[in-house]
N, CA and C atoms as a LAMMPS dump frame, in Angstrom:
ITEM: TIMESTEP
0
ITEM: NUMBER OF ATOMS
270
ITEM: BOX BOUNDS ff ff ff
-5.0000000000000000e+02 5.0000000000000000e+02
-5.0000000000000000e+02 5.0000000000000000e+02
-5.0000000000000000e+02 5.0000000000000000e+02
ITEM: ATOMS id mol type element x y z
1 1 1 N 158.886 330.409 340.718
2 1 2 C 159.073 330.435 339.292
3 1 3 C 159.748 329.135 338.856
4 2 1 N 159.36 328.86 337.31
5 2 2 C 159.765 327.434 336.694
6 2 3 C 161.036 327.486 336.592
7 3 1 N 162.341 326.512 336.647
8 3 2 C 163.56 326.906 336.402
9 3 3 C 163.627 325.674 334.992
10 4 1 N 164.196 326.512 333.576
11 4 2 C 164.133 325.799 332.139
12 4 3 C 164.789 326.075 331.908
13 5 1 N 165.193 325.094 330.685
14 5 2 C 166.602 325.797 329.831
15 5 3 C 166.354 324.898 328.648
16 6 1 N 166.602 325.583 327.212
17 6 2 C 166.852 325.121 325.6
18 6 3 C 168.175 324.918 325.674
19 7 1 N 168.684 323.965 324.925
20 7 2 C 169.691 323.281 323.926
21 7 3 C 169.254 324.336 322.661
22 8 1 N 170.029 325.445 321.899
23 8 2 C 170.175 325.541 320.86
24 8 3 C 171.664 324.693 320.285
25 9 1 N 171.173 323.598 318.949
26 9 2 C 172.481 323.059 318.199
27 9 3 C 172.235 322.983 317.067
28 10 1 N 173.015 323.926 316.885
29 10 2 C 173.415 324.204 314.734
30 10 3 C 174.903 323.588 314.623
31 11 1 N 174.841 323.235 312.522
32 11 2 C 175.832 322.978 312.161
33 11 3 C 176.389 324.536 311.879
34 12 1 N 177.679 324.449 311.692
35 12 2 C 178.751 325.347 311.219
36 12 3 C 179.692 324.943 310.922
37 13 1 N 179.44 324.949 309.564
38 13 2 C 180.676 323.917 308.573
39 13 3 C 180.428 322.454 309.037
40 14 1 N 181.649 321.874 309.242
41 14 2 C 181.629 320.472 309.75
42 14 3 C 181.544 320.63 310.83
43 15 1 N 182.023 321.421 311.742
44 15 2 C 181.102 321.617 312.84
45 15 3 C 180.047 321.663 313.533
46 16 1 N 179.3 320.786 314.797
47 16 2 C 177.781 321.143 315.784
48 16 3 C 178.465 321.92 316.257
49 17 1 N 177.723 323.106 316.944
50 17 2 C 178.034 324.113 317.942
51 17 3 C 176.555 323.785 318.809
52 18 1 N 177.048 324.237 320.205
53 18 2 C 175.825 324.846 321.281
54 18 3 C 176.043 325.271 321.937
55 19 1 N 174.507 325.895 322.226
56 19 2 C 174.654 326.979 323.201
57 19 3 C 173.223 327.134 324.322
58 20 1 N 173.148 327.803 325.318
59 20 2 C 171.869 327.305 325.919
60 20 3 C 171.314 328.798 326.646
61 21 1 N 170.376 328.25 326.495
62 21 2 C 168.927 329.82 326.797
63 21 3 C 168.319 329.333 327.986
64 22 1 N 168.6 330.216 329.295
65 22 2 C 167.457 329.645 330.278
66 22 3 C 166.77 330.624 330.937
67 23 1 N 166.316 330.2 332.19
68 23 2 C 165.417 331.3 332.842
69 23 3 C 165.914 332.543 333.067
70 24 1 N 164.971 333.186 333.296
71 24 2 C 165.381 334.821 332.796
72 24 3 C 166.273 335.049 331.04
73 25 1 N 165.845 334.434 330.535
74 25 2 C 166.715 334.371 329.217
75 25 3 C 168.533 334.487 329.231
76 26 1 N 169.332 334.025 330.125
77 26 2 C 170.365 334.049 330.36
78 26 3 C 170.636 332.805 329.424
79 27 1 N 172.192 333.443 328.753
80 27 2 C 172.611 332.649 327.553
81 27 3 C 174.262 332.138 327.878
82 28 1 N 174.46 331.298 327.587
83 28 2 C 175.893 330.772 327.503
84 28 3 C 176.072 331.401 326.153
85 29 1 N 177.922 331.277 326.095
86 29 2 C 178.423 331.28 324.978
87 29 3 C 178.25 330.298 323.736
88 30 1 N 177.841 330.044 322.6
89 30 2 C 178.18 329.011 321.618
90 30 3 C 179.792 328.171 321.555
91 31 1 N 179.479 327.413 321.615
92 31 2 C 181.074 326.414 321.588
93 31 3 C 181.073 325.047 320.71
94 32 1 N 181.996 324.61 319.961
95 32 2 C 182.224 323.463 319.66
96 32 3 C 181.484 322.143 320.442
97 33 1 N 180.912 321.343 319.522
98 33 2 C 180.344 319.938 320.845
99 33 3 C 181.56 318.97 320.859
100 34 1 N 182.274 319.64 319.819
101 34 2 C 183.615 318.426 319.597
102 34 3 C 182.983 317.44 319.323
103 35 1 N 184.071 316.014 318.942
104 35 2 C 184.079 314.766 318.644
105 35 3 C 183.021 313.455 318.913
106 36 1 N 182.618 314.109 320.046
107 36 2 C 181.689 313.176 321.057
108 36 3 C 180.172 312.732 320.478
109 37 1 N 179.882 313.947 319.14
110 37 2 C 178.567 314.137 318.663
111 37 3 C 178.463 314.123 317.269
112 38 1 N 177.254 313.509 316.696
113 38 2 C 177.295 313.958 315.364
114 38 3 C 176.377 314.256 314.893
115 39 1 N 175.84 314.762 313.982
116 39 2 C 174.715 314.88 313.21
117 39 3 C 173.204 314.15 313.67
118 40 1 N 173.589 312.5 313.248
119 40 2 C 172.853 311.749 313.314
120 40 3 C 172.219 311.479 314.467
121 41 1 N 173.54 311.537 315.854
122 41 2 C 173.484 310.851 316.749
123 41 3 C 172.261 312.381 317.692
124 42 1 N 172.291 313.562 317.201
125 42 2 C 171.931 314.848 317.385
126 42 3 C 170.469 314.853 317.387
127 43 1 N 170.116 314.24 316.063
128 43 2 C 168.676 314.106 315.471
129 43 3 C 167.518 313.09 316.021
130 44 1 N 168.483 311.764 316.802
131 44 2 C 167.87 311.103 317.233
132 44 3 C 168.078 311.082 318.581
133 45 1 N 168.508 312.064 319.851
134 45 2 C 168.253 312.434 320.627
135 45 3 C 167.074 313.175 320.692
136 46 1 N 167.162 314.177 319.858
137 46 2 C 165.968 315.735 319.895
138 46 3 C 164.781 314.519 319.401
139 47 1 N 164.588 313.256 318.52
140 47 2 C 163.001 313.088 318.374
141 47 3 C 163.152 311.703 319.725
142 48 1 N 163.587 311.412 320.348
143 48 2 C 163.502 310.731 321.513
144 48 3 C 162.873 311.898 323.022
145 49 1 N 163.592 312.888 322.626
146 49 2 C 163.136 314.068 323.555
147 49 3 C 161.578 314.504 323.385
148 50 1 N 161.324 314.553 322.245
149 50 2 C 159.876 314.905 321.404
150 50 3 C 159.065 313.861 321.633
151 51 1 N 159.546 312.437 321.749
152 51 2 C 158.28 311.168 322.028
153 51 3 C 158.123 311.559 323.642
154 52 1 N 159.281 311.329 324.065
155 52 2 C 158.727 311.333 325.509
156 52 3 C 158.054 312.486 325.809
157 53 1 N 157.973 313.758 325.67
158 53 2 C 157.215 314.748 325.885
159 53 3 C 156.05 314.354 325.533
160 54 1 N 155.643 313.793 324.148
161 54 2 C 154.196 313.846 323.635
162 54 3 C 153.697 312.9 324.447
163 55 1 N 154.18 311.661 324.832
164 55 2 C 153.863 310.778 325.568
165 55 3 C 153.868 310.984 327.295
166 56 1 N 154.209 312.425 327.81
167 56 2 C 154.043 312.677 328.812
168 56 3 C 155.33 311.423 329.954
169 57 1 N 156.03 310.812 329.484
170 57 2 C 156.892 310.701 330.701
171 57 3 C 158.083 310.89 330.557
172 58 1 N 159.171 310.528 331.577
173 58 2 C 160.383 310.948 331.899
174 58 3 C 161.212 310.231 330.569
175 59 1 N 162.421 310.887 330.54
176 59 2 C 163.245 311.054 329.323
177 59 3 C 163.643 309.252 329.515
178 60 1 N 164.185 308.465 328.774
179 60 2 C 164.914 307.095 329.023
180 60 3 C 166.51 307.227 329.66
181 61 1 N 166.725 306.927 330.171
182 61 2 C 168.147 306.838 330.981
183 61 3 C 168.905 307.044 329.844
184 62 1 N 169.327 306.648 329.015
185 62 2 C 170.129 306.678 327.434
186 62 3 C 170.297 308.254 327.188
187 63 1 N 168.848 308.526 327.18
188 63 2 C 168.421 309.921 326.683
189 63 3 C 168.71 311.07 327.516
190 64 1 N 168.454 310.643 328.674
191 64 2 C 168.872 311.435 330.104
192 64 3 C 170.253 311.663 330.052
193 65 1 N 171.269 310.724 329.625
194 65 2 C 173.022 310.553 329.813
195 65 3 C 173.239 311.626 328.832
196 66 1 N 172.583 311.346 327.402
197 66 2 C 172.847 311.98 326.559
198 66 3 C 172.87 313.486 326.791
199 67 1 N 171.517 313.957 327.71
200 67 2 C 171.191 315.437 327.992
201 67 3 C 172.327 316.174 328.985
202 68 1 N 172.569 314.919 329.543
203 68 2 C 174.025 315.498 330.379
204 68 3 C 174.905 315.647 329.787
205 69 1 N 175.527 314.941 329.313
206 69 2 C 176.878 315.195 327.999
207 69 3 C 176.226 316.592 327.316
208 70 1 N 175.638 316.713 326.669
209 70 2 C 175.298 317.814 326.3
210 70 3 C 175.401 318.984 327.265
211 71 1 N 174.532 319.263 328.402
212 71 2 C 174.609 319.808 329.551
213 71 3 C 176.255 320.29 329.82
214 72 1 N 177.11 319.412 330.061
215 72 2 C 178.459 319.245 330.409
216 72 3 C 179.175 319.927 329.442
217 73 1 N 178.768 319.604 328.086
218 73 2 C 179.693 319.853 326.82
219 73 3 C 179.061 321.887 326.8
220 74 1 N 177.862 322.377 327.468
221 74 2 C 177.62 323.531 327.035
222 74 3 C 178.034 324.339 328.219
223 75 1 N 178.02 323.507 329.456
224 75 2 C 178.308 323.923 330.656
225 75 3 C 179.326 324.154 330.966
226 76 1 N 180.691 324.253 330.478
227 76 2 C 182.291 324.268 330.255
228 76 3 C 181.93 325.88 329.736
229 77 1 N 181.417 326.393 329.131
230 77 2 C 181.669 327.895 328.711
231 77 3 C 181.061 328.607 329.872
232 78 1 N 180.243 328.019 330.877
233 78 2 C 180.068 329.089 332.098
234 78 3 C 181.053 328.824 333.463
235 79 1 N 180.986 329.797 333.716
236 79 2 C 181.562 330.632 335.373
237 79 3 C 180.824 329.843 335.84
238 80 1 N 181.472 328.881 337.109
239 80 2 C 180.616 328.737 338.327
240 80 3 C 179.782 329.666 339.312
241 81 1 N 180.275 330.975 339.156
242 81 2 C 179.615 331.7 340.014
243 81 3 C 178.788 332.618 339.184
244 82 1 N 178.725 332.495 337.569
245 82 2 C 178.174 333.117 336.866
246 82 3 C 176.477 333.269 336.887
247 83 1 N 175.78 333.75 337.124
248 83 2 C 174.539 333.989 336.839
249 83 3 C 173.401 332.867 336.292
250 84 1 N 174.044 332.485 335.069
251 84 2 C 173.279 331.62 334.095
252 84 3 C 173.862 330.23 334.742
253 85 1 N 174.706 329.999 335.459
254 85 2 C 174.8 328.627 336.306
255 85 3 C 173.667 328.12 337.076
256 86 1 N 172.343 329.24 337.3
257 86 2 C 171.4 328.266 337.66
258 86 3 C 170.711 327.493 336.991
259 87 1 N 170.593 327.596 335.679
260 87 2 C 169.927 326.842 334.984
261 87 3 C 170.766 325.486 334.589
262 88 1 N 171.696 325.375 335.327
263 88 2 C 172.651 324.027 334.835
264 88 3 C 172.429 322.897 336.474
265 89 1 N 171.71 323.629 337.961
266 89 2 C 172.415 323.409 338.99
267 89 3 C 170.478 322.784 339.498
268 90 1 N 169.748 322.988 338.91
269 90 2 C 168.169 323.24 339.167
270 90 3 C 167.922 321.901 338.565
């Protein structure tokens, strides 16, 4: 079986929050992205994510760092031994 996982990121208030959906539909908690992120910087990750898909290759190193920070910033609300840690470890 495929091992995937979504980035859901909404505003709330002045706040980004995220949270992440993966295989077997196992969900993290929603959390603050804090300081590190903004709006803008949000929007032009997700259509950098969207070219390279349509264009069929690997994410740009920039884009890749970025998915980790993200990764990292959603990955702080799980248990290491928690369940939904495979979709962070794959």
């Amino acid at each position: 079986m495929a091992t995937w996982f979504e980035l859901q990121i909404y505003k709330d208030g002045s706040d980004l929050r995220i949270k992440a959906r993966g295989t077997g539909d196992r969900e993290t908690e929603a959390r603050s992205l804090g300081g590190g992120f903004d709006l803008a910087a949000i929007v032009r990750f997700g259509e950098a994510v969207q070219r390279a898909v349509k264009q069929g290759r690997p994410l740009p190193d920039d884009v890749r760092e970025t998915a980790r920070s993200l990764r990292t910033c959603c990955g702080r609300s799980v248990q290491r031994n928690s369940p939904c840690m495979d979709c962070w470890t794959r």
